[in-house]
RONU-30348 format. One record per residue (C-alpha): residue number from 1; residue in one letter; y negated, x, z negated. Coordinates in Angstrom, 3 decimals, decimal comma. Example, Ala and Ser with C-alpha at 12.3 -4.5 7.8 and 13.67 -1.06 7.14 Angstrom:
<sites>
  seq  type        yy        xx        zz
    1     A     4,500    12,300    -7,800
    2     S     1,060    13,670    -7,140
</sites>
This chain:
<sites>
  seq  type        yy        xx        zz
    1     X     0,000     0,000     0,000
    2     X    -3,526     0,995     0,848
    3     X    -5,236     2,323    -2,166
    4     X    -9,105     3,071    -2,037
    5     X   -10,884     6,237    -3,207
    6     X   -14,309     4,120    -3,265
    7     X   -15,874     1,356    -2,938
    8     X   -19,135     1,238    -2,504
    9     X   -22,041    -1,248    -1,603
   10     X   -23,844    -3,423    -4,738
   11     X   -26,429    -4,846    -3,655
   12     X   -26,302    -4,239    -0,181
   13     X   -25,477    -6,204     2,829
   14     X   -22,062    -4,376     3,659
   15     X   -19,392    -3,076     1,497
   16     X   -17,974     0,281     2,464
   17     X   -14,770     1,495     1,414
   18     X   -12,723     5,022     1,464
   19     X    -8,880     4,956     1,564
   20     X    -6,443     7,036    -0,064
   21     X    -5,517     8,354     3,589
   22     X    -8,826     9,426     4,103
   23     X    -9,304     6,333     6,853
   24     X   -12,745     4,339     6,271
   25     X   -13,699     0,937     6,805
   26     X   -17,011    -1,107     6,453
   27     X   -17,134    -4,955     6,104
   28     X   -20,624    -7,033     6,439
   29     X   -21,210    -8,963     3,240
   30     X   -21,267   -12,264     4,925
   31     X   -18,226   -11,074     7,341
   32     X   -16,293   -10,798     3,591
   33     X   -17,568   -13,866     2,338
   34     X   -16,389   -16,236     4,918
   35     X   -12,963   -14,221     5,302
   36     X   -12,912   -15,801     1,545
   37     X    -9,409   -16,904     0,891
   38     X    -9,659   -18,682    -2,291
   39     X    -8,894   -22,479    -3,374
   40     X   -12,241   -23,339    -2,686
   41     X   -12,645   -21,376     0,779
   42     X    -9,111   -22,205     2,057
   43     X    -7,135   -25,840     1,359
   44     X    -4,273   -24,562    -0,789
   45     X    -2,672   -27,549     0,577
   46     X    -2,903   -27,702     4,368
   47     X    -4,495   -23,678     4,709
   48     X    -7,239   -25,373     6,360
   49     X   -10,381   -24,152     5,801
   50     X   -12,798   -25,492     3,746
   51     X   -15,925   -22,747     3,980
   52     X   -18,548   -23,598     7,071
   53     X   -19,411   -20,349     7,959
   54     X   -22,979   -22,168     9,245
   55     X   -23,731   -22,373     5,562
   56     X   -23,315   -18,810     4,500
   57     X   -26,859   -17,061     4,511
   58     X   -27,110   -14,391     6,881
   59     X   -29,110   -12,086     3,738
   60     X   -26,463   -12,235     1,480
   61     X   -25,534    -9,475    -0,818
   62     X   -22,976    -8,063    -3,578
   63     X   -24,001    -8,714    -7,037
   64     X   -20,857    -7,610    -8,297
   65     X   -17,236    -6,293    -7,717
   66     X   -14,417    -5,166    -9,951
   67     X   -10,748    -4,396    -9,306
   68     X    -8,466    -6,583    -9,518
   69     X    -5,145    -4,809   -10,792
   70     X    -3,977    -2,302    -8,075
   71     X    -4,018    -4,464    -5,134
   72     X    -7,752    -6,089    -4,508
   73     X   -11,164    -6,556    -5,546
   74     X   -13,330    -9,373    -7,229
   75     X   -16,406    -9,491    -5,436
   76     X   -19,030   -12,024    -6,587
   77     X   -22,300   -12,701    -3,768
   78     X   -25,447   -13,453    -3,852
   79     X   -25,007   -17,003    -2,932
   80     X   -23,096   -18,120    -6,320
   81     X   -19,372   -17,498    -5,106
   82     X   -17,297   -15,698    -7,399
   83     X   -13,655   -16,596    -6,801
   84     X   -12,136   -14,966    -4,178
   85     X    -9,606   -11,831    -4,620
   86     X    -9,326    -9,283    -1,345
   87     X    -6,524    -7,529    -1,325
   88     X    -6,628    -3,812    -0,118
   89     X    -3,913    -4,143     2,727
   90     X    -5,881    -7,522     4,232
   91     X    -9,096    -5,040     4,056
   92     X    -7,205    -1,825     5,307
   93     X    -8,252    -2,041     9,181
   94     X    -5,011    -0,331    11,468
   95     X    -6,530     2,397    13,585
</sites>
């Protein structure tokens, strides 16, 4: 499993992260926040989802992140949303 060295990118507009394998990727802030997978993002139901990606403002930004065990991070925008969980190996881009 994809482990990162950092992660960096509070308050910003893009989160950048370095992996274990010395690969890096960078993720918009909005592109992570409507990839959101959680309950309220995604029907747990159906898989449908639930997020309009017209209603996610274009300025948003990281307030927070922390990890989540050894497989994801918490990250918490600027727009409220603090429940989704993104695991490393969805956010490890294959080269």
């Amino acid at each position: 499993m994809p482990m990162p060295l950092e992660i960096n990118g509070l308050g910003k507009r893009e989160v950048h992260f370095v992996w274990d394998d010395g690969t890096e990727d960078t993720y918009g802030t909005r592109e992570l926040r409507i990839k959101c997978s959680c309950a309220l993002c995604v029907s747990e139901v159906t898989g449908e989802r639930l997020l309009d990606p017209k209603v996610v403002p274009e300025d948003l930004v990281i307030a927070d992140m922390h990890l989540m065990g050894n497989y994801g991070v918490g990250i918490h925008f600027s727009d409220g949303h603090t429940t989704g969980i993104f695991r490393f190996r969805e956010l490890k881009r294959k080269k």
